[in-house]
C-alpha positions as a LaTeX table, in Angstrom:
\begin{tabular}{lrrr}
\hline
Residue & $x$ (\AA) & $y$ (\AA) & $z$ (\AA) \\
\hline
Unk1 & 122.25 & $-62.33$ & $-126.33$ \\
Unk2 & 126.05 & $-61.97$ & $-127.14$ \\
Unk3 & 127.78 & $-59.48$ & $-126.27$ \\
Unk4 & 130.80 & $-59.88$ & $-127.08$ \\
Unk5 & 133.43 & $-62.07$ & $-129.19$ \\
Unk6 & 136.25 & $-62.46$ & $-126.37$ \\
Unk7 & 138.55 & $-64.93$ & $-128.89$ \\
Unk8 & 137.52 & $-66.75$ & $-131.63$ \\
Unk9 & 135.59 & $-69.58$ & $-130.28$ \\
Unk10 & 134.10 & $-68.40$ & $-127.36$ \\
Unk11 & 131.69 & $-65.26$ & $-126.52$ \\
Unk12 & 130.44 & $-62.91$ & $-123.44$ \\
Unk13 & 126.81 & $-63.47$ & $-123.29$ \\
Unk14 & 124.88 & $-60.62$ & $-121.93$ \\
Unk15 & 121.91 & $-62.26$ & $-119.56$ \\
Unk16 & 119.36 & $-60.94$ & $-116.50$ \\
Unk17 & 121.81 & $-60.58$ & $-113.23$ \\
Unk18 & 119.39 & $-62.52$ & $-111.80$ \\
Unk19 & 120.72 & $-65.53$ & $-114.32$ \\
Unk20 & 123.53 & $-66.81$ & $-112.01$ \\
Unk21 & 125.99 & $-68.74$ & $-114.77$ \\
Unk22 & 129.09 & $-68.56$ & $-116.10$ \\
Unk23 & 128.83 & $-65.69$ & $-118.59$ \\
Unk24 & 132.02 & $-66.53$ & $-121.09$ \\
Unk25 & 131.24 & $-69.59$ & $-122.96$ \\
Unk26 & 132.37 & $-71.73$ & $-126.17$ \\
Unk27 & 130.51 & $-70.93$ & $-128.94$ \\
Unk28 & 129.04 & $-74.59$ & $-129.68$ \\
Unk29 & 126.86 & $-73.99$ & $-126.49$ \\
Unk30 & 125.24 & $-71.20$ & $-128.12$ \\
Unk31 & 122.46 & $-71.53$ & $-131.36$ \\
Unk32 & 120.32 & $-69.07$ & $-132.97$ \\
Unk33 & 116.70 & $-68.41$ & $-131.54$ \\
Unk34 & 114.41 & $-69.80$ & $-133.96$ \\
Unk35 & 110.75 & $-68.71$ & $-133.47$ \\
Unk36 & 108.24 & $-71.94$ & $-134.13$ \\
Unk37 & 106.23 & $-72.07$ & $-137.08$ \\
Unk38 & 102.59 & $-70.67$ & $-136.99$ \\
Unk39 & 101.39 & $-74.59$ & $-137.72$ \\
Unk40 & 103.89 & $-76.28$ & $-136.02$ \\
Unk41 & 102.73 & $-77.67$ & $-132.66$ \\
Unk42 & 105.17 & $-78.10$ & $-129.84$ \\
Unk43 & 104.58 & $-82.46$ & $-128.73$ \\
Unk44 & 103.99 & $-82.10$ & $-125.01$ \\
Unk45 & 104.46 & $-85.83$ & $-123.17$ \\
Unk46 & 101.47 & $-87.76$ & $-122.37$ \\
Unk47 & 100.88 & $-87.97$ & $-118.80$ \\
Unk48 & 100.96 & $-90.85$ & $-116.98$ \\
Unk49 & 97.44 & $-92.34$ & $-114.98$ \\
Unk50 & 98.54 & $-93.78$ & $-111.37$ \\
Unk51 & 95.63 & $-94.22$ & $-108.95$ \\
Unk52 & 93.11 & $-92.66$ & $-111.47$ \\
Unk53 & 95.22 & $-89.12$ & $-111.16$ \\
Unk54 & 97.01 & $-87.84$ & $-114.03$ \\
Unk55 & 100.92 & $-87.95$ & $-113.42$ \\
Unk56 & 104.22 & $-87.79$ & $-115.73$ \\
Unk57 & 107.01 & $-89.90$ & $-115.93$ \\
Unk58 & 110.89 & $-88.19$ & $-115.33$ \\
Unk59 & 113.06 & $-89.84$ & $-117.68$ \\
Unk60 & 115.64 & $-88.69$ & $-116.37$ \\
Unk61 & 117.40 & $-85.61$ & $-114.23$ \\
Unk62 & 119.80 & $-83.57$ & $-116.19$ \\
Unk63 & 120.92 & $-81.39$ & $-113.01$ \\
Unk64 & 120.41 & $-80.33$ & $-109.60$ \\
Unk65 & 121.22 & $-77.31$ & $-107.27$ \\
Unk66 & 121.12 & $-76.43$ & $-103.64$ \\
Unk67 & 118.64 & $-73.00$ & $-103.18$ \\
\hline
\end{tabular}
């Protein structure tokens, strides 16, 4: 949720405290919420069978942190 315009391109988003980010950011990292369409169906990947046990592929890792 914004809270607040701080200049013209970027806002104060209002989050969880639990969310640890950055809460001031440019406003092309932000988009409107759009609920999904009662018939549209979200495409989940297929999994992948190794040693007859269901498994999925990683395409590739976007990010990591330390916990």
């Amino acid at each position: 949720m914004i809270e607040e315009m701080v200049l013209q391109n970027t806002v104060k988003l209002k989050l969880l405290a639990s969310i640890r980010i950055y809460l001031v950011v440019n406003i092309s990292k932000v988009m409107r919420y759009r609920e999904l369409v009662k018939e549209q169906r979200v495409k989940e990947p297929k999994p992948v069978e190794v040693d007859k046990e269901e498994e999925y592929e990683v395409e590739k890792i976007l990010n990591k942190r330390k916990v």
